[in-house]
N, CA, C and O atoms as a Tripos MOL2 file, in Angstrom:
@<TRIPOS>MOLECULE
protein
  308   307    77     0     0
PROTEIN
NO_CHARGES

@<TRIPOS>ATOM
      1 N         106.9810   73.2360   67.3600 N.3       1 UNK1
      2 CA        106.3010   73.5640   68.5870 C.3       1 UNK1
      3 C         107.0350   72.8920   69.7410 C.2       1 UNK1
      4 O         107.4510   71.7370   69.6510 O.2       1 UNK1
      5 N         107.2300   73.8920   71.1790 N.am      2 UNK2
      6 CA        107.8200   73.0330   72.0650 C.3       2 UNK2
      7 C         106.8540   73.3920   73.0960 C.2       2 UNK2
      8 O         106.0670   74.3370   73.0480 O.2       2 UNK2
      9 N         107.0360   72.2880   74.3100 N.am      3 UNK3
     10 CA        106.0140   72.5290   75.1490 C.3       3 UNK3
     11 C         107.2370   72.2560   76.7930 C.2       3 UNK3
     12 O         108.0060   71.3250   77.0290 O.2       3 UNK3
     13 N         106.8910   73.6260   77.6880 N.am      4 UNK4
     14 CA        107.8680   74.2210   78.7620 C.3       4 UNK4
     15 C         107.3560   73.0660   79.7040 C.2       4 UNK4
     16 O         108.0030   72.1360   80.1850 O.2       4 UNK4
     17 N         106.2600   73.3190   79.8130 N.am      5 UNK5
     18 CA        105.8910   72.2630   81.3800 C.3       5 UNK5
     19 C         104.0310   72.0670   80.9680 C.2       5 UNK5
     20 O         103.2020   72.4880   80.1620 O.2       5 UNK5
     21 N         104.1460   71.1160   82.1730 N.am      6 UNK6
     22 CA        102.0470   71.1100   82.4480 C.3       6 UNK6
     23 C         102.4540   72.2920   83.4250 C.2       6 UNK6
     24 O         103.4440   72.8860   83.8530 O.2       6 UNK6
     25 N         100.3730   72.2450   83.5520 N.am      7 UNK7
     26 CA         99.9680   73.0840   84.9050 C.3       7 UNK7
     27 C          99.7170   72.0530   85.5110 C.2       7 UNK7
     28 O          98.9610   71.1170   85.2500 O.2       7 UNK7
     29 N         100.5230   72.3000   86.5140 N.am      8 UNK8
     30 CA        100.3760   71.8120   87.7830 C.3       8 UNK8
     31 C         100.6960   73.2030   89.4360 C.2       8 UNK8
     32 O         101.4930   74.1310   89.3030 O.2       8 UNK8
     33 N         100.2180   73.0710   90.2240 N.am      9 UNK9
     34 CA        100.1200   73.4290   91.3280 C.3       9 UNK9
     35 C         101.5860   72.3970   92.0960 C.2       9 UNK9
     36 O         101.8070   71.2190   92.3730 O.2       9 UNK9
     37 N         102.2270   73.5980   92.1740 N.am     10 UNK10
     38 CA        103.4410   73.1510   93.5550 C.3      10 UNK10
     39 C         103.5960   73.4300   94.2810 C.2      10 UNK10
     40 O         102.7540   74.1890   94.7610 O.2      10 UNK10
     41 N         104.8350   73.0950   95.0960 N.am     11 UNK11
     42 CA        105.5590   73.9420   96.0910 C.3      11 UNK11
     43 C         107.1410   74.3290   95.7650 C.2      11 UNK11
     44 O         107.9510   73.4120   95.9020 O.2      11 UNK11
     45 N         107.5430   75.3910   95.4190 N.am     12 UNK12
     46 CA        108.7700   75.6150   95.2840 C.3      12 UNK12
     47 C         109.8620   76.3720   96.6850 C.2      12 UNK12
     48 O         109.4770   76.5400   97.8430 O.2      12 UNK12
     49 N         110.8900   76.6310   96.2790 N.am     13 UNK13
     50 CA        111.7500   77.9090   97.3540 C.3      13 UNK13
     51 C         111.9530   78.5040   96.3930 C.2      13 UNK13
     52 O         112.3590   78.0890   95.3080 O.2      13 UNK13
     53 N         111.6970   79.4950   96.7000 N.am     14 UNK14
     54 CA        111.8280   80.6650   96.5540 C.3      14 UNK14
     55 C         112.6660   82.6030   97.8640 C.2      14 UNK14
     56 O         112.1670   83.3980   98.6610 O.2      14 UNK14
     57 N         113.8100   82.4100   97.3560 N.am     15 UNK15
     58 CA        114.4660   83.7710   98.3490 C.3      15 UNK15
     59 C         114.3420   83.0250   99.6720 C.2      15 UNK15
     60 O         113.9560   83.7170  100.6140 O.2      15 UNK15
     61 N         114.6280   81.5820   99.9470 N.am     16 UNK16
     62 CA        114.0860   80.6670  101.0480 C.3      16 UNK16
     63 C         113.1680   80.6650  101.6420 C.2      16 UNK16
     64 O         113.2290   80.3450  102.8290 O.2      16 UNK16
     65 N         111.8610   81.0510  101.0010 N.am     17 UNK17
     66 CA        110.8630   80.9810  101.7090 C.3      17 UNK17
     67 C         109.4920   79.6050  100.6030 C.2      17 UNK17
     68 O         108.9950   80.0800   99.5820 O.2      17 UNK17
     69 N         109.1770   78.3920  100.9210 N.am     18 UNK18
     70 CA        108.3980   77.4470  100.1610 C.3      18 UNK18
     71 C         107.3120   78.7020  100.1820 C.2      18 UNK18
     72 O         106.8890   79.4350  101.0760 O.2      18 UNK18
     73 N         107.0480   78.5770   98.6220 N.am     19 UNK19
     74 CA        105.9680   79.2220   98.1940 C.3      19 UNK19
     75 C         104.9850   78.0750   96.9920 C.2      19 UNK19
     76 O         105.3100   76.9570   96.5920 O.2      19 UNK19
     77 N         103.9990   78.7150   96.7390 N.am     20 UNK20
     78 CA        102.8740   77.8610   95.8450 C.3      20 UNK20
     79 C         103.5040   78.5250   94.2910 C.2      20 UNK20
     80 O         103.8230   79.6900   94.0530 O.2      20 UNK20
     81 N         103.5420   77.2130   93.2950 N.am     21 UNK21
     82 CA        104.2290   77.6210   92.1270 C.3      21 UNK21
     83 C         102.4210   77.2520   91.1370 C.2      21 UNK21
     84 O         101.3050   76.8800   91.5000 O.2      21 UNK21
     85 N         102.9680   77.5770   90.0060 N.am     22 UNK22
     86 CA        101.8000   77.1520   88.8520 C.3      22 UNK22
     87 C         102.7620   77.1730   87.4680 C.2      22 UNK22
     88 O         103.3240   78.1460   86.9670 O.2      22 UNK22
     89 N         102.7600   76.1530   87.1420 N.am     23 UNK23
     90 CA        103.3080   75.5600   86.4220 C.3      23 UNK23
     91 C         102.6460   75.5860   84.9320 C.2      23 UNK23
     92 O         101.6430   74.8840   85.0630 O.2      23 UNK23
     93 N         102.6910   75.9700   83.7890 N.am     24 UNK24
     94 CA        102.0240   76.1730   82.4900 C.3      24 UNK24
     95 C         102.5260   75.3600   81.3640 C.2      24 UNK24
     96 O         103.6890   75.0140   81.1520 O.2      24 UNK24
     97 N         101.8180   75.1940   80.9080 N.am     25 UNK25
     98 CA        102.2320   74.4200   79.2530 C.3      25 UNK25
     99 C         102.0590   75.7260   78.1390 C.2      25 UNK25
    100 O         101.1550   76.5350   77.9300 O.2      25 UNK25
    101 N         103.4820   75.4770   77.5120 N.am     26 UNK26
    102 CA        103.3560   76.8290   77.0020 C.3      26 UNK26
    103 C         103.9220   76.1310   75.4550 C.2      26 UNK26
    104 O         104.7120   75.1920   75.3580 O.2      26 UNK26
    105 N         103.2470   76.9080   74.2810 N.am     27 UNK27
    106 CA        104.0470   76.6060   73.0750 C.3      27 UNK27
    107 C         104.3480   77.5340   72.1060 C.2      27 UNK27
    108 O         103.4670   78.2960   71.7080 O.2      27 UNK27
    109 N         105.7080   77.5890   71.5760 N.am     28 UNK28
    110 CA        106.3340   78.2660   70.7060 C.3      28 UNK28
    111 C         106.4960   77.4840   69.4920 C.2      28 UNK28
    112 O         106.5110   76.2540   69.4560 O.2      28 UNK28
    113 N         106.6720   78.6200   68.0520 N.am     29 UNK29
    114 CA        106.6800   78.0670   67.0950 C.3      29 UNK29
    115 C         108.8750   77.8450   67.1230 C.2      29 UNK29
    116 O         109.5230   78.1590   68.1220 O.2      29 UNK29
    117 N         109.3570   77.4310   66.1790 N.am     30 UNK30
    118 CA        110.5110   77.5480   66.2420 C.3      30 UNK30
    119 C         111.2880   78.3780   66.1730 C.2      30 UNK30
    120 O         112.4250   78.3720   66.6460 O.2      30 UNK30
    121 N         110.4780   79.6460   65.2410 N.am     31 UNK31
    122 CA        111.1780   81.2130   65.2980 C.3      31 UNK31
    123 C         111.3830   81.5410   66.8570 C.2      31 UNK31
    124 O         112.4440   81.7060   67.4590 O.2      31 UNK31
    125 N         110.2170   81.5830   67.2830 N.am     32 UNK32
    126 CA        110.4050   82.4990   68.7940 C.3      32 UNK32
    127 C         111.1870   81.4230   69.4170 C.2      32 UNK32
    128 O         112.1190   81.9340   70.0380 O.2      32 UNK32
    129 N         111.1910   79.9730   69.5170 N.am     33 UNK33
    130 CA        111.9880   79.4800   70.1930 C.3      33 UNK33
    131 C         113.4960   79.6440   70.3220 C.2      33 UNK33
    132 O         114.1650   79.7870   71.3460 O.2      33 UNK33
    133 N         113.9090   79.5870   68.9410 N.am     34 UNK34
    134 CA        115.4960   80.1880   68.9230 C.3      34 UNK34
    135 C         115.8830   82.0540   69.7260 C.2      34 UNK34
    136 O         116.9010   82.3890   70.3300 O.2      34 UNK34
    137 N         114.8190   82.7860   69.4500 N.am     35 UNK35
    138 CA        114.8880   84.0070   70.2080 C.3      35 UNK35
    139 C         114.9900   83.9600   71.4200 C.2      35 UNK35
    140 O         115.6640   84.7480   72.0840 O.2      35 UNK35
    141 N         114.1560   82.7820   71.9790 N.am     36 UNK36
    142 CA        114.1090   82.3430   73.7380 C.3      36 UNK36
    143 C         115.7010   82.3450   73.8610 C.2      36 UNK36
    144 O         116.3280   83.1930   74.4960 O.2      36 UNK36
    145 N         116.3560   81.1090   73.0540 N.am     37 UNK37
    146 CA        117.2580   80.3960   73.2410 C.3      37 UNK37
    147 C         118.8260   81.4170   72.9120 C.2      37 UNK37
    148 O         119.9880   81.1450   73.2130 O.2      37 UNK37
    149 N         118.2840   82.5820   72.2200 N.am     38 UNK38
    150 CA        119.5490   83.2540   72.2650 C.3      38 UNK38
    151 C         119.6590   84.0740   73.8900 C.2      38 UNK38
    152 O         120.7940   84.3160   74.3010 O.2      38 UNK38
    153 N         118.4070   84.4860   74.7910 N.am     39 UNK39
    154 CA        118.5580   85.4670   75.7250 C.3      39 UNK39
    155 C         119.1030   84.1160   76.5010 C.2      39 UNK39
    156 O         119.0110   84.4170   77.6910 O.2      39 UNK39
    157 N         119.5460   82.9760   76.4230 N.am     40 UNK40
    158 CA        120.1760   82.0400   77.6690 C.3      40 UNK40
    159 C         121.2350   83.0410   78.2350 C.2      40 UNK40
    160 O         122.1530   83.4680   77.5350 O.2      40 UNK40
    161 N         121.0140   83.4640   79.8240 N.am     41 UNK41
    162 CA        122.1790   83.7980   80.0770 C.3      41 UNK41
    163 C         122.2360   85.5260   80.3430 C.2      41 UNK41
    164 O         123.0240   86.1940   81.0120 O.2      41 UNK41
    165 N         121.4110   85.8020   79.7700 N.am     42 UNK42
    166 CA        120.6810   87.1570   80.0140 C.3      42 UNK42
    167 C         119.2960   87.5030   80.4860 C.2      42 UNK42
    168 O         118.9230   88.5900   80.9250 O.2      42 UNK42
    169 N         118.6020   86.4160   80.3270 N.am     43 UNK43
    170 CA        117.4170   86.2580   81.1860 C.3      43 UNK43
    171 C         117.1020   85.4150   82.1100 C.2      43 UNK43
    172 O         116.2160   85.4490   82.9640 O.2      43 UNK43
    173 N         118.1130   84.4500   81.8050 N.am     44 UNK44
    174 CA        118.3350   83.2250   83.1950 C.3      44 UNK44
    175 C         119.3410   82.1520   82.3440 C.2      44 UNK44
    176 O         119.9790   82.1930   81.2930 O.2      44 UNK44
    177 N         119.1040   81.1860   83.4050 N.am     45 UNK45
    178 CA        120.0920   80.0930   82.4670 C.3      45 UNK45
    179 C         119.3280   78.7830   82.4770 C.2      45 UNK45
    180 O         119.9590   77.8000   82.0900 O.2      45 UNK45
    181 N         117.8750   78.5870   82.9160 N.am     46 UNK46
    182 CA        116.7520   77.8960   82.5240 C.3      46 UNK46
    183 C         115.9850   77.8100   81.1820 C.2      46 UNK46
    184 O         115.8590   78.8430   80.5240 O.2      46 UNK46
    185 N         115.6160   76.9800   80.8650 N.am     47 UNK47
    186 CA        114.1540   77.5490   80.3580 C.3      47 UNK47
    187 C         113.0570   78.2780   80.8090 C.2      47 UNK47
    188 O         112.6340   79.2550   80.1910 O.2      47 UNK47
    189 N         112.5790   77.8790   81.8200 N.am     48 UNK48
    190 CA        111.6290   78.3550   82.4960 C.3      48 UNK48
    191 C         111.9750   79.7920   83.2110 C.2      48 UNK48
    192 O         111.2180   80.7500   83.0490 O.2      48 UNK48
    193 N         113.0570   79.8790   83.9390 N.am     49 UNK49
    194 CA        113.9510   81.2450   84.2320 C.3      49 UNK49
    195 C         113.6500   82.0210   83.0420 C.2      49 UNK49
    196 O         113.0680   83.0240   83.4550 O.2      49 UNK49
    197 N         113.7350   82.0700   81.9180 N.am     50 UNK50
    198 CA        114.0180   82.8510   80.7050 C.3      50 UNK50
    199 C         112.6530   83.4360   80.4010 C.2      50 UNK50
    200 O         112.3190   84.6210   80.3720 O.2      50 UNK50
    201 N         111.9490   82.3580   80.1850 N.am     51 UNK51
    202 CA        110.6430   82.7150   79.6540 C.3      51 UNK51
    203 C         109.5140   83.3890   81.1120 C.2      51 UNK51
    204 O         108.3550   83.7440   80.8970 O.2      51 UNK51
    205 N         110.0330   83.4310   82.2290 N.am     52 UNK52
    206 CA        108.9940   83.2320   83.4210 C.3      52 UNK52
    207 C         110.0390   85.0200   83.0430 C.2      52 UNK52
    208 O         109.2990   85.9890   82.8710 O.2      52 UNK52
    209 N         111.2360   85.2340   82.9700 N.am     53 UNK53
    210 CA        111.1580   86.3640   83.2120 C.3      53 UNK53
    211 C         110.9170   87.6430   82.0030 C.2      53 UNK53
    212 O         110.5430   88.7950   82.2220 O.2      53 UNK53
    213 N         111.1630   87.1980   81.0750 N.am     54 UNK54
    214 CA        110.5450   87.5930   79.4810 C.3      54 UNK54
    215 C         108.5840   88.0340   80.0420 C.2      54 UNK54
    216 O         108.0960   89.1620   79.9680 O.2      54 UNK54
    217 N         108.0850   87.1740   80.3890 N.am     55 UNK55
    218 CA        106.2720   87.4250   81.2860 C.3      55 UNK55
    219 C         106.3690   89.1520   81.9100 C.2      55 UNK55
    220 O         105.7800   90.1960   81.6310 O.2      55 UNK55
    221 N         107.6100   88.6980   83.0280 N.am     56 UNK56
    222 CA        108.0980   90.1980   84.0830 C.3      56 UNK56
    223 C         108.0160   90.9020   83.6130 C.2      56 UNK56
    224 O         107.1330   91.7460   83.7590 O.2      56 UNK56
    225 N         109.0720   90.9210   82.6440 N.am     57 UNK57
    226 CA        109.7650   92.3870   81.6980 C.3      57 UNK57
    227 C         108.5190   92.9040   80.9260 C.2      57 UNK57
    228 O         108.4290   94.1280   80.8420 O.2      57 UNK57
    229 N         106.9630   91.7040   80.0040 N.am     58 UNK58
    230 CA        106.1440   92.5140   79.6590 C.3      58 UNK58
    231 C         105.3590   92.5290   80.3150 C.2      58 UNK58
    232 O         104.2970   92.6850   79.7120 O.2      58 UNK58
    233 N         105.2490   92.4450   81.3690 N.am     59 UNK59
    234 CA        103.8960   93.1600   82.3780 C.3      59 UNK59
    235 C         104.4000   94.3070   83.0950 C.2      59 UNK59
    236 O         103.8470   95.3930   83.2700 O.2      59 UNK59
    237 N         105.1030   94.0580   83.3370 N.am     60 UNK60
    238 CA        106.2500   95.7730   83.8260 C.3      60 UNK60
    239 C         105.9740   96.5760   82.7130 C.2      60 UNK60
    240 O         105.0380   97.3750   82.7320 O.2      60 UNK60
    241 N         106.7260   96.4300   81.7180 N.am     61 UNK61
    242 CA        106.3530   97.1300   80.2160 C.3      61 UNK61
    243 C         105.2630   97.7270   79.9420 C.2      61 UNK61
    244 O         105.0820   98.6900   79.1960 O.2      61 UNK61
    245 N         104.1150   96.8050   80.9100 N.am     62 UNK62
    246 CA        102.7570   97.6400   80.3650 C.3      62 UNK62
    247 C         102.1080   97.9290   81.6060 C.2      62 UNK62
    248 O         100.9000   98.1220   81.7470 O.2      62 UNK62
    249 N         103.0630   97.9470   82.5760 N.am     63 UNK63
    250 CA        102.5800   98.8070   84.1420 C.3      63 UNK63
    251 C         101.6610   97.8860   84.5920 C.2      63 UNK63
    252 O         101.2520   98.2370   85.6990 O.2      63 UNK63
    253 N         101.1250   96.7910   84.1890 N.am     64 UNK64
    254 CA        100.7220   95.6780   84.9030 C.3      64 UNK64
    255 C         100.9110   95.5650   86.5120 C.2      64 UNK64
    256 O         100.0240   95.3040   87.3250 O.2      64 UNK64
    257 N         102.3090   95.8280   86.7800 N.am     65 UNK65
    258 CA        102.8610   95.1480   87.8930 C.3      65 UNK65
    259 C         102.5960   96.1530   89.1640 C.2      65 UNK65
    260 O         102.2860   95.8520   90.3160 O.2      65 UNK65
    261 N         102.8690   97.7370   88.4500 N.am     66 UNK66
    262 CA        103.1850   98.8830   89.2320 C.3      66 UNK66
    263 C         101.4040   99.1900   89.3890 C.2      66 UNK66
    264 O         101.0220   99.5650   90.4970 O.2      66 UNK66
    265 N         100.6040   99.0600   88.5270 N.am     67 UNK67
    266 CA         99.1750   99.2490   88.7030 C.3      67 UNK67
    267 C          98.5640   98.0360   89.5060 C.2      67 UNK67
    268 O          97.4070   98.1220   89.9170 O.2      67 UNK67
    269 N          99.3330   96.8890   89.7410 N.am     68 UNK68
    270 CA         98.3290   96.0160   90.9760 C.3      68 UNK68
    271 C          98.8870   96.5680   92.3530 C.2      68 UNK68
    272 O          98.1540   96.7790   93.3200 O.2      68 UNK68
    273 N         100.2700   96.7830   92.3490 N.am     69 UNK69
    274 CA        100.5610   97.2400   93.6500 C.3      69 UNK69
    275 C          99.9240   98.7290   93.8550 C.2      69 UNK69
    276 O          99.4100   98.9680   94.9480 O.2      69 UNK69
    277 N          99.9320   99.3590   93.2280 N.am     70 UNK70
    278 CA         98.9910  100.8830   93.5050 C.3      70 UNK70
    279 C          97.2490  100.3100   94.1320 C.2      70 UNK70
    280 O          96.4530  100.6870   94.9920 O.2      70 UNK70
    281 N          97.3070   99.4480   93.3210 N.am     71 UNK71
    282 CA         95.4700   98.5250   93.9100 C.3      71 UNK71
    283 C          95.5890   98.4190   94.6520 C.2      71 UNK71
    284 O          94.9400   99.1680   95.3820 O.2      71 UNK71
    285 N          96.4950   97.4320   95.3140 N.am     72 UNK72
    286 CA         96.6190   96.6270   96.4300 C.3      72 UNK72
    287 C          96.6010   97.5580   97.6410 C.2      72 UNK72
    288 O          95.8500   97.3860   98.6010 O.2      72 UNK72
    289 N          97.6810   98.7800   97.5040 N.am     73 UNK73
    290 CA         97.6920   99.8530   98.8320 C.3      73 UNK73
    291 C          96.8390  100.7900   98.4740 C.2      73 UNK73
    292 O          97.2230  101.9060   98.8220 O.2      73 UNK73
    293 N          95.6200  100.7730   97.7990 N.am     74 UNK74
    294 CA         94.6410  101.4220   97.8770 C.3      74 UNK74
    295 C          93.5070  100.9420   98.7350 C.2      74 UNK74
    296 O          92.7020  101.4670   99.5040 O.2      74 UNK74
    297 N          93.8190   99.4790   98.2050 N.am     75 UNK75
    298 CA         92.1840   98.8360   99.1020 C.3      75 UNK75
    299 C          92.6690   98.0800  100.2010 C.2      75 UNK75
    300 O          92.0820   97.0650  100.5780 O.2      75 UNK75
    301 N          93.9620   98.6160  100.8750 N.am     76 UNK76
    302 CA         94.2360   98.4070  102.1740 C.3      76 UNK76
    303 C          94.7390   99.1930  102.7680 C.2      76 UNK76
    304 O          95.7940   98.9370  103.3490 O.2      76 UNK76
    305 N          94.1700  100.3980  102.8290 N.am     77 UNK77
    306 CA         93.9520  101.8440  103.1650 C.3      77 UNK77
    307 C          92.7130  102.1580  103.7380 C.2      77 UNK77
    308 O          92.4510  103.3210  104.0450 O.2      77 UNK77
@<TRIPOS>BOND
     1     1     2 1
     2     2     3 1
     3     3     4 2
     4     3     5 am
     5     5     6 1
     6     6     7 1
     7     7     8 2
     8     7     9 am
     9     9    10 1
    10    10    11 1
    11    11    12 2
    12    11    13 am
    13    13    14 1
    14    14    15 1
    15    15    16 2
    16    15    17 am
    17    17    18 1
    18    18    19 1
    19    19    20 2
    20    19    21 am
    21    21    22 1
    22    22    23 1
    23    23    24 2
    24    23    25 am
    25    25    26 1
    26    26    27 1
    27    27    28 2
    28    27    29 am
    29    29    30 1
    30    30    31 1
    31    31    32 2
    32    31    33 am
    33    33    34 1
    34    34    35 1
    35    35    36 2
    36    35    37 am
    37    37    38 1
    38    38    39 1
    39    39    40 2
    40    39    41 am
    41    41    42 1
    42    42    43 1
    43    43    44 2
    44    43    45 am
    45    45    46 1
    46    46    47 1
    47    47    48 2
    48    47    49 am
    49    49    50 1
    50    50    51 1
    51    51    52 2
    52    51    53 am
    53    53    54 1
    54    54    55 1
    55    55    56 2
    56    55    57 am
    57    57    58 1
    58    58    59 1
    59    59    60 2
    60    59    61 am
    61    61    62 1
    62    62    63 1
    63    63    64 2
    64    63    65 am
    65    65    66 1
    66    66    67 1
    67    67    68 2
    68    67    69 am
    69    69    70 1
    70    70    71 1
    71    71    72 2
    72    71    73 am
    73    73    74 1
    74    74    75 1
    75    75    76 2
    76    75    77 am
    77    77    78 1
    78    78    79 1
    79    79    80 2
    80    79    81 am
    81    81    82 1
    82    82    83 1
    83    83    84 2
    84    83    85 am
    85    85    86 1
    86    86    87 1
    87    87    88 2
    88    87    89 am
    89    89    90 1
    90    90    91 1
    91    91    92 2
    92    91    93 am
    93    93    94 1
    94    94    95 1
    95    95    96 2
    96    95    97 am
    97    97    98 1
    98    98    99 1
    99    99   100 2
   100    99   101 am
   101   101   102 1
   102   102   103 1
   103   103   104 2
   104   103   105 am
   105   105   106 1
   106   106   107 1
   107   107   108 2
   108   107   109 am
   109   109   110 1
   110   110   111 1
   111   111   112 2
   112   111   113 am
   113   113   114 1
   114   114   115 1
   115   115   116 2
   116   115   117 am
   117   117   118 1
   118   118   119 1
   119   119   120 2
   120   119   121 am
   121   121   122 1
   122   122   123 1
   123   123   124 2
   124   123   125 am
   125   125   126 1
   126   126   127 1
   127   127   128 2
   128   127   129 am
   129   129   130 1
   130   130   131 1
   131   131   132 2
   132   131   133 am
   133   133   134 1
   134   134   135 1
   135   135   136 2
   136   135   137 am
   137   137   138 1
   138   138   139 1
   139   139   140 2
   140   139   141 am
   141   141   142 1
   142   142   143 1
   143   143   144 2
   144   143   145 am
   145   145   146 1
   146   146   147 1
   147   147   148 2
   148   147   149 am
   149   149   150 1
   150   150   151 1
   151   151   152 2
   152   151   153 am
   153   153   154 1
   154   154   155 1
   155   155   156 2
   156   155   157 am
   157   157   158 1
   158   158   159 1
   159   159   160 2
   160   159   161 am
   161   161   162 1
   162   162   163 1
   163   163   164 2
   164   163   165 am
   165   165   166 1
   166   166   167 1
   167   167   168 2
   168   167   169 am
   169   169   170 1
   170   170   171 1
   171   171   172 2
   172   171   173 am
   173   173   174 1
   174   174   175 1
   175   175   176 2
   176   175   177 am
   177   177   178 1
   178   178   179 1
   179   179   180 2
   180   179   181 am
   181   181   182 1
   182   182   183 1
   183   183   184 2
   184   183   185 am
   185   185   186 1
   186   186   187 1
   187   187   188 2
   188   187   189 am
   189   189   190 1
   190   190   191 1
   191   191   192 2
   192   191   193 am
   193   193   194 1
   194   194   195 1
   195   195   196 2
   196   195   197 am
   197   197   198 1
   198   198   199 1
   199   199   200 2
   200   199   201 am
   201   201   202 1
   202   202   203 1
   203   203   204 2
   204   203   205 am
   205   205   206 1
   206   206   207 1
   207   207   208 2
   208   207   209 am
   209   209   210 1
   210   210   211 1
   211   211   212 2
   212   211   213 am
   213   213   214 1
   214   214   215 1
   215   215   216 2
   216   215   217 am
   217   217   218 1
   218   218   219 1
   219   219   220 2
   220   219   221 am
   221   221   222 1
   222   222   223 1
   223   223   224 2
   224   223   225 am
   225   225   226 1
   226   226   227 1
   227   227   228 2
   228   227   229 am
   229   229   230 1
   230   230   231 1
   231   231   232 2
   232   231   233 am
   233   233   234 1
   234   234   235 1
   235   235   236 2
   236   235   237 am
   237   237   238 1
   238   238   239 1
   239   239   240 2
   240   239   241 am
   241   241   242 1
   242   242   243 1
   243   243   244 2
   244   243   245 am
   245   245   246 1
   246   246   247 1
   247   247   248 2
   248   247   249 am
   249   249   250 1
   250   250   251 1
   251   251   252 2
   252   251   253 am
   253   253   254 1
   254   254   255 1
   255   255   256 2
   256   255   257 am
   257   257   258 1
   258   258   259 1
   259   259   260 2
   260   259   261 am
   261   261   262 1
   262   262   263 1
   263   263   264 2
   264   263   265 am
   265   265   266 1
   266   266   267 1
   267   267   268 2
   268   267   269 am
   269   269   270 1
   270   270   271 1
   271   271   272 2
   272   271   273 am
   273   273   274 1
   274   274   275 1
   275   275   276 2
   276   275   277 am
   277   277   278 1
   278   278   279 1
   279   279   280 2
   280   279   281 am
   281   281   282 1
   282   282   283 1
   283   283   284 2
   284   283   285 am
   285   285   286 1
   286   286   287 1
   287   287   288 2
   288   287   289 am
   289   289   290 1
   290   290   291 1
   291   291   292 2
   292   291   293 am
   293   293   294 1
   294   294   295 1
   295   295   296 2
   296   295   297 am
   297   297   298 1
   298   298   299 1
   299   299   300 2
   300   299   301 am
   301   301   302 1
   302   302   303 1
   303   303   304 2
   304   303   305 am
   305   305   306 1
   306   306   307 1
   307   307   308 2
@<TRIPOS>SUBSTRUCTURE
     1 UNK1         2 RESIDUE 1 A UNK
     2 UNK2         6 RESIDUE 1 A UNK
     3 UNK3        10 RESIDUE 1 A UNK
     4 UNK4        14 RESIDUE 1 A UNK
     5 UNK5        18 RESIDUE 1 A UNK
     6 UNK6        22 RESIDUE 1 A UNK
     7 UNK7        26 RESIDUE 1 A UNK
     8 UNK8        30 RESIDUE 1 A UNK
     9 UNK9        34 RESIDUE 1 A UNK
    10 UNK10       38 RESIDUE 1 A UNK
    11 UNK11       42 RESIDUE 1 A UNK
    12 UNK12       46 RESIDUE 1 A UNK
    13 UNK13       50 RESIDUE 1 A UNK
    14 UNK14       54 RESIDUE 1 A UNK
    15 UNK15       58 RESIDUE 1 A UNK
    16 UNK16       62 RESIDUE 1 A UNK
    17 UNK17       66 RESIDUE 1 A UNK
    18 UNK18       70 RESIDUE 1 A UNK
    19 UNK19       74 RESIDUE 1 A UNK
    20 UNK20       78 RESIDUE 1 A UNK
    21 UNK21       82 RESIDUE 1 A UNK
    22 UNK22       86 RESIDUE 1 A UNK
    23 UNK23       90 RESIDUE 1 A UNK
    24 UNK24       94 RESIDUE 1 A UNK
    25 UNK25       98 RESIDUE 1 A UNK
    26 UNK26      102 RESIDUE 1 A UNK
    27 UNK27      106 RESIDUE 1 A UNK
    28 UNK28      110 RESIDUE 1 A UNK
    29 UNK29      114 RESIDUE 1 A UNK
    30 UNK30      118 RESIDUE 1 A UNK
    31 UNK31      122 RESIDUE 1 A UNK
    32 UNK32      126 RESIDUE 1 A UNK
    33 UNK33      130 RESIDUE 1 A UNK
    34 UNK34      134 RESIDUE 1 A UNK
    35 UNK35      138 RESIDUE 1 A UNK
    36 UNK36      142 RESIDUE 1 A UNK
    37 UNK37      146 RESIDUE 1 A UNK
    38 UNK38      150 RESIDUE 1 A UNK
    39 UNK39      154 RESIDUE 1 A UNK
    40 UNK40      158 RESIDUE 1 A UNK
    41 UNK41      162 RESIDUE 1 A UNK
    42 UNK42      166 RESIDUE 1 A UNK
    43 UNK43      170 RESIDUE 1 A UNK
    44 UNK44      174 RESIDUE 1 A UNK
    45 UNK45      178 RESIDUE 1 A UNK
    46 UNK46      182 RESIDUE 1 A UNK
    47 UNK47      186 RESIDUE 1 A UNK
    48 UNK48      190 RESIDUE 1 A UNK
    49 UNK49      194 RESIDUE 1 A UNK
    50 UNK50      198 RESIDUE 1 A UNK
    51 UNK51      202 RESIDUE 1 A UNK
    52 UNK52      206 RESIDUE 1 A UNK
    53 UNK53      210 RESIDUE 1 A UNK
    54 UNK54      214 RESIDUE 1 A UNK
    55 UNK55      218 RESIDUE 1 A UNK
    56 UNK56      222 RESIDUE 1 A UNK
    57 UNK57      226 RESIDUE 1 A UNK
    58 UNK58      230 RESIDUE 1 A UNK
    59 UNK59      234 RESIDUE 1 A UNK
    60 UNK60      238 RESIDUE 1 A UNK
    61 UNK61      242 RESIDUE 1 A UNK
    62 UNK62      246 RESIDUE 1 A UNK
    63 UNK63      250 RESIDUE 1 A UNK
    64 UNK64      254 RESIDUE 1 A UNK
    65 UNK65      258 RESIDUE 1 A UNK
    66 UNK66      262 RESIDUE 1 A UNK
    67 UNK67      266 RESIDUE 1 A UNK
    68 UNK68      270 RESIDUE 1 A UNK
    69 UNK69      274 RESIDUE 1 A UNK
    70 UNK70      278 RESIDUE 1 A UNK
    71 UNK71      282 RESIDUE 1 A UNK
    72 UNK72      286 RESIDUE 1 A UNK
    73 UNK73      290 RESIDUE 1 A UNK
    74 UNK74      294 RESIDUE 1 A UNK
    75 UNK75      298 RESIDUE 1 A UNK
    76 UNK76      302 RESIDUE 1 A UNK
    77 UNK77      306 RESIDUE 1 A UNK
């Protein structure tokens, strides 16, 4: 088992703009960890890069992302 970070509430940059981060404790068994550890470099070159964008790719995947923004310019219409 490995553990990425706590939750904590930050402040990061982001595209240069300080934005509010949230920070998670996350755990993998050692299988999926080595799977993390092969996309180094194709999904970032972090840990957290890798796995924060592995999240992206499955909420995109399941239209997550494209169905809040369809919300969003609905109920600000």
């Amino acid at each position: 088992m490995y553990i990425i970070s706590n939750y904590i509430v930050t402040n990061m940059q982001h595209k240069g703009k300080m934005t509010k981060s949230k920070r998670v404790m996350v755990s993998f068994t050692e299988k999926q960890w080595e799977l993390i550890k092969k996309l180094k470099g194709e999904f970032g070159d972090s840990d957290s890069d890798i796995v924060r964008s592995i999240v992206m790719a499955w909420l995109s995947e399941k239209s997550f992302v494209s169905d809040t923004v369809k919300n969003r310019e609905i109920n600000n219409t």
